[in-house]
MIRO-336929 format. One record per residue (C-alpha): chain; x, y, z. Coordinates in nm, 4 decimals. Example, Ala and Ser with C-alpha at 12.3 -4.5 7.8 and 13.67 -1.06 7.14 Angstrom:
R,c,px,py,pz
R,A,1.2300,-0.4500,0.7800
R,A,1.3670,-0.1060,0.7140
This chain:
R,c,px,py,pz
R,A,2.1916,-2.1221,6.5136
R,A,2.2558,-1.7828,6.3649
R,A,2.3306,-1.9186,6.0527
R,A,2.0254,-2.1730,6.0270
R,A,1.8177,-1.9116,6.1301
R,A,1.9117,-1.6603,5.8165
R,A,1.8207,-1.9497,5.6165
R,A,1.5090,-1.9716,5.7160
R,A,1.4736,-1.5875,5.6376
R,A,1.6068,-1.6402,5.2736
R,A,1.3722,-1.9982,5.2290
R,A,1.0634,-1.7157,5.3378
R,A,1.1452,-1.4637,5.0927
R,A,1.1986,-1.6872,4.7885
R,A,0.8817,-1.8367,4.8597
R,A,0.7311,-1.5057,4.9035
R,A,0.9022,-1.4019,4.5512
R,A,0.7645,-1.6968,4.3860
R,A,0.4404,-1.6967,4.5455
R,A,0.3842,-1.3486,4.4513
R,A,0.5408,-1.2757,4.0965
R,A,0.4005,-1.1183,3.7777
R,A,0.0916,-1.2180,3.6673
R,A,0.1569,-1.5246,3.3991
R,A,0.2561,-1.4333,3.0540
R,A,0.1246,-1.5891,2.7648
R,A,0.2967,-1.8806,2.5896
R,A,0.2493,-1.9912,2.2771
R,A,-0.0692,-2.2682,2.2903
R,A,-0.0933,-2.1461,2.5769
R,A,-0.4057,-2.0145,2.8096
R,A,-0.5276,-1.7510,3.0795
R,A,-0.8225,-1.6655,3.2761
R,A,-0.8651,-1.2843,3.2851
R,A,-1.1101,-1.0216,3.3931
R,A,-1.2672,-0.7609,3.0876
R,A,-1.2880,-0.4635,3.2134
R,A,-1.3368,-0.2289,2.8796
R,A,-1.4144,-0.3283,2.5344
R,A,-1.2444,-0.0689,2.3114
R,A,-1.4238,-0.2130,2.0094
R,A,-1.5740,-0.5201,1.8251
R,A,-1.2686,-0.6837,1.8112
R,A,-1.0496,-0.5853,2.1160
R,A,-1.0676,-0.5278,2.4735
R,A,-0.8713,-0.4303,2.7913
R,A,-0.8516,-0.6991,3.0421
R,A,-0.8162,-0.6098,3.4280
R,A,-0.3745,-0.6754,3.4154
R,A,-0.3679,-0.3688,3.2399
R,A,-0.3318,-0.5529,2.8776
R,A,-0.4995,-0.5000,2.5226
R,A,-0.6427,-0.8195,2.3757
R,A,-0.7198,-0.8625,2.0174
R,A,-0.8964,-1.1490,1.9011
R,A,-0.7367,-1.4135,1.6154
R,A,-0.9431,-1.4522,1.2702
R,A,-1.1619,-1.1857,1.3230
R,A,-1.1977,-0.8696,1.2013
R,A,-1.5286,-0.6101,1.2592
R,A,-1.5965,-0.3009,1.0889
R,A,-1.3941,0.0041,1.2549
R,A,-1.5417,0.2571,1.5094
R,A,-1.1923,0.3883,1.6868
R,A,-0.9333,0.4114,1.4084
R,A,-0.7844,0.6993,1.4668
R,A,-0.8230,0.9504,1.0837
R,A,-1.0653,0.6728,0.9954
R,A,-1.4232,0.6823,0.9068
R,A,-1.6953,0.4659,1.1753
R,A,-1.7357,0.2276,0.9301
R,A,-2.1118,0.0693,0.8332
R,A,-2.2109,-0.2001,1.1229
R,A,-1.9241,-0.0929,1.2924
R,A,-2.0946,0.0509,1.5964
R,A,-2.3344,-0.2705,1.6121
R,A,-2.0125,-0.4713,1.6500
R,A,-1.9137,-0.2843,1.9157
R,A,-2.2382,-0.2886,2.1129
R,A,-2.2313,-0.6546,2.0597
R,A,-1.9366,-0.7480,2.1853
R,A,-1.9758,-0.5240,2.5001
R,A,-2.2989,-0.7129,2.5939
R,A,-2.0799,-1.0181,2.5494
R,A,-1.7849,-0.9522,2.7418
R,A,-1.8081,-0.6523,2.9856
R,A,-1.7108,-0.7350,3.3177
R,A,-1.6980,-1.0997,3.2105
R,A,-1.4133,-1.3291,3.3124
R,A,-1.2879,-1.5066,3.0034
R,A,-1.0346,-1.7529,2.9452
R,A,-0.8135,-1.6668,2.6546
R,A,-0.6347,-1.9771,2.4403
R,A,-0.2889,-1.8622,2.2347
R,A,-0.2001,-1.9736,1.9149
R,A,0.1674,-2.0094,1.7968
R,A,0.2083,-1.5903,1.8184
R,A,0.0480,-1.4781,2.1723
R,A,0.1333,-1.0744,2.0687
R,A,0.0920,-0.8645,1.7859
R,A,0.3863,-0.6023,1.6402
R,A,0.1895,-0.3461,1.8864
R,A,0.2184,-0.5778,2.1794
R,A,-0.1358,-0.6774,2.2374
R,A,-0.2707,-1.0512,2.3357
R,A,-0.3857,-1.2640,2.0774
R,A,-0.6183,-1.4765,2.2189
R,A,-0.8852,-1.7163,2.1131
R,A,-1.1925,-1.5715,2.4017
R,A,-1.4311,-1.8277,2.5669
R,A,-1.7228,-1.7090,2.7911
R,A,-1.7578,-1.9144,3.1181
R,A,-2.0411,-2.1469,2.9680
R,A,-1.8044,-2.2219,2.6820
R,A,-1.8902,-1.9644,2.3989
R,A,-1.6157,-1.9274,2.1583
R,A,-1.6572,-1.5512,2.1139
R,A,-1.4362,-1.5306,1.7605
R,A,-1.6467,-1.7687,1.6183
R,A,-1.9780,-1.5837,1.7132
R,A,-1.8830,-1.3057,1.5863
R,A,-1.8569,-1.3965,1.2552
R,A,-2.1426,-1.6150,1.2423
R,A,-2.3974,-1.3766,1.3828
R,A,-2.2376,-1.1478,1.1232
R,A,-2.0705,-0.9031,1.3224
R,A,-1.7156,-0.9218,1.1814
R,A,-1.5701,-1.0678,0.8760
R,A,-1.2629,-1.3585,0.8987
R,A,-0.8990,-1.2523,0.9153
R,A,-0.6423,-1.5014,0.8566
R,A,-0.3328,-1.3866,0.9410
R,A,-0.0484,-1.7066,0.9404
R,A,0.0880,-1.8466,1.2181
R,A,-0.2527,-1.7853,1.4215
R,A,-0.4089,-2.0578,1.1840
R,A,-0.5811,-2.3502,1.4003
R,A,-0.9092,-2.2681,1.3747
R,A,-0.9274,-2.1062,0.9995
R,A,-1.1751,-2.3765,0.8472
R,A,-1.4365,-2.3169,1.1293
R,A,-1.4044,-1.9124,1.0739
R,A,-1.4513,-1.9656,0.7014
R,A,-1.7449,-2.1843,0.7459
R,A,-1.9539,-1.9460,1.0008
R,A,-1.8812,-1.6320,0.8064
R,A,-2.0432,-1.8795,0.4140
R,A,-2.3063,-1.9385,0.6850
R,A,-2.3677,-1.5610,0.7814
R,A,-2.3062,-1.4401,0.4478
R,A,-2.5929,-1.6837,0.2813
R,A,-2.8380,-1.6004,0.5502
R,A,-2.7423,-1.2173,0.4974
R,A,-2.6695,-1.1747,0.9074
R,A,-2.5592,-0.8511,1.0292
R,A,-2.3159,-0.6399,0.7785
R,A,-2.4310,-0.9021,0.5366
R,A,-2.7411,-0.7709,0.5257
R,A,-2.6281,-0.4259,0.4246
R,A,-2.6894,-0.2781,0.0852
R,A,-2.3087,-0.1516,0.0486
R,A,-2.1749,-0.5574,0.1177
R,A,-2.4872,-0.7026,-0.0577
R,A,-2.2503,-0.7009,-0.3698
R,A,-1.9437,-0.7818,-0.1678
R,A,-1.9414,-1.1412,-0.1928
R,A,-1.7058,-1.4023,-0.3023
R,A,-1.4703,-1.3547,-0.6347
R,A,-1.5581,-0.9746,-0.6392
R,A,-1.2701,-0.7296,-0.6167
R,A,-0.9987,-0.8221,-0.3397
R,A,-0.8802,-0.6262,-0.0242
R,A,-0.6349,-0.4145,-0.0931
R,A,-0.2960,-0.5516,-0.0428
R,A,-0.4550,-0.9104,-0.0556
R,A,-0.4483,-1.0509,-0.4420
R,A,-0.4662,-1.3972,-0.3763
R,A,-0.7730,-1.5620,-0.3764
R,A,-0.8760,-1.8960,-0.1346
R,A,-1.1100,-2.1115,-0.2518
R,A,-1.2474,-2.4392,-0.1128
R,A,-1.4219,-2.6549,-0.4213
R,A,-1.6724,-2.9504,-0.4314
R,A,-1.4191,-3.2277,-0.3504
R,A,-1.3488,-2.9568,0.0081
R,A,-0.9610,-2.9077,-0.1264
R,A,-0.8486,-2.5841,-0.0342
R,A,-0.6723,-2.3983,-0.3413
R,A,-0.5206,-2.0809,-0.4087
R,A,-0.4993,-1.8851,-0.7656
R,A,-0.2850,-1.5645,-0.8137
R,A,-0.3905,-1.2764,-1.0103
R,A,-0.3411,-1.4129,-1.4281
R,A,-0.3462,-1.8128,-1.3645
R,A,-0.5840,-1.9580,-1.5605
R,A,-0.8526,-2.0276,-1.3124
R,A,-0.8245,-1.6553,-1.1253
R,A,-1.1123,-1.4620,-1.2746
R,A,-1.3849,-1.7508,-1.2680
R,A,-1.2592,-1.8657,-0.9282
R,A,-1.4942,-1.7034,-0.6709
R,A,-1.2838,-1.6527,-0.3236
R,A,-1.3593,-1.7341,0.0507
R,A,-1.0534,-1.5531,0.1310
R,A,-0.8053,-1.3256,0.0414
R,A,-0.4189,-1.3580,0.0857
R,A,-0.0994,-1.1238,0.0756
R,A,0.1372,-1.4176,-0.0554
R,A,0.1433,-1.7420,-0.1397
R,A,0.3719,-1.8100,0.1671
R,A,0.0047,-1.6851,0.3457
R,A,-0.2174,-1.9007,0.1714
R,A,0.0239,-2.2375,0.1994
R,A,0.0403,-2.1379,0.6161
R,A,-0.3019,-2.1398,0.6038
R,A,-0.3326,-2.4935,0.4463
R,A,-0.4587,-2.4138,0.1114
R,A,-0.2152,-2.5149,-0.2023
R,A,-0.1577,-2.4027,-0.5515
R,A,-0.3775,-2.5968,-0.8188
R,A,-0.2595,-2.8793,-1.0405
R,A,-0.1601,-2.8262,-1.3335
């Protein structure tokens, strides 16, 4: 009897354990529900488990860099986004990476009636697209809203200082590689001095070619 009943003690207490663990952790593809309860800027957030999210393709104009200027539409982006997503629960989708080198969530961010928050962002105009490989899947949407904000001049678009920044003009720095989707919709790449590079206007900008194959465009026939 004695021994049956410390049995039952140990059954409770793994049950317990189990039942009561650390909150889940993301897995690649991957998805959580979570609670925002501060938006640090346009971009990133703190969610109520005590973590930093950043979100995947997207990248708005800085307001918290630390030695680093508020940069033009920066605080609009961050406005935005905090009328979006304080105090919201969102579910967060993973890509193939689920952190950054820094540790933070990478998360695709959906609003309870189904807004895909990335995506908004750049289509209203609020941030431009940031492909970094493996965190690819939805690249070709992000490309298309930010052609769409760009030709109807929405948000930082609108600005005099990007009014000249559009496609083909000087590249990011640290990014020579230009992406370029053409009429037939095949995605090419052309590195600085191929014969295509100057008159080639870009959509996007890559670090190296291993970048720009990841993200599913190719080199162009020769």
């Amino acid at each position: 009897m004695r021994n049956a009943a410390w049995l039952s003690v140990l059954t409770i207490l793994f049950l317990c354990i189990s039942g009561c663990g650390t909150p889940d952790q993301p897995t690649p593809n991957g998805e959580m529900k979570a609670t925002v309860t501060r938006v640090v800027d346009g971009d990133t957030f703190e969610i109520s488990a005590g973590e930093k999210v950043r979100m995947i393709g997207v990248d708005t104009p800085e307001t918290v860099k630390p030695n680093h200027p508020v940069e033009p539409y920066g605080k609009e982006a961050s406005s935005y986004t905090k009328q979006l997503l304080s105090g919201k629960q969102v579910l967060l989708r993973f890509d193939a990476e689920p952190r950054d080198r820094y540790g933070r969530l990478l998360a695709y961010v959906y609003l309870p009636d189904g807004t895909f928050v990335n995506e908004k962002l750049v289509r209203e105009g609020y941030a431009r697209i940031l492909t970094i490989p493996p965190n690819v899947t939805y690249a070709d949407l992000f490309l298309q809203a930010e052609r769409e904000a760009r030709e109807q001049n929405r948000g930082l678009w609108a600005l005099e200082d990007h009014r000249g920044d559009q496609p083909g003009n000087s590249p990011p720095p640290g990014k020579p590689i230009k992406g370029n989707i053409n009429s037939k919709g095949e995605k090419i790449y052309h590195v600085p001095g191929s014969r295509d590079y100057e008159r080639t206007k870009a959509e996007v900008w890559f670090a190296t070619e291993e970048e720009a194959k990841a993200a599913g465009f190719r080199p162009p026939k020769q």
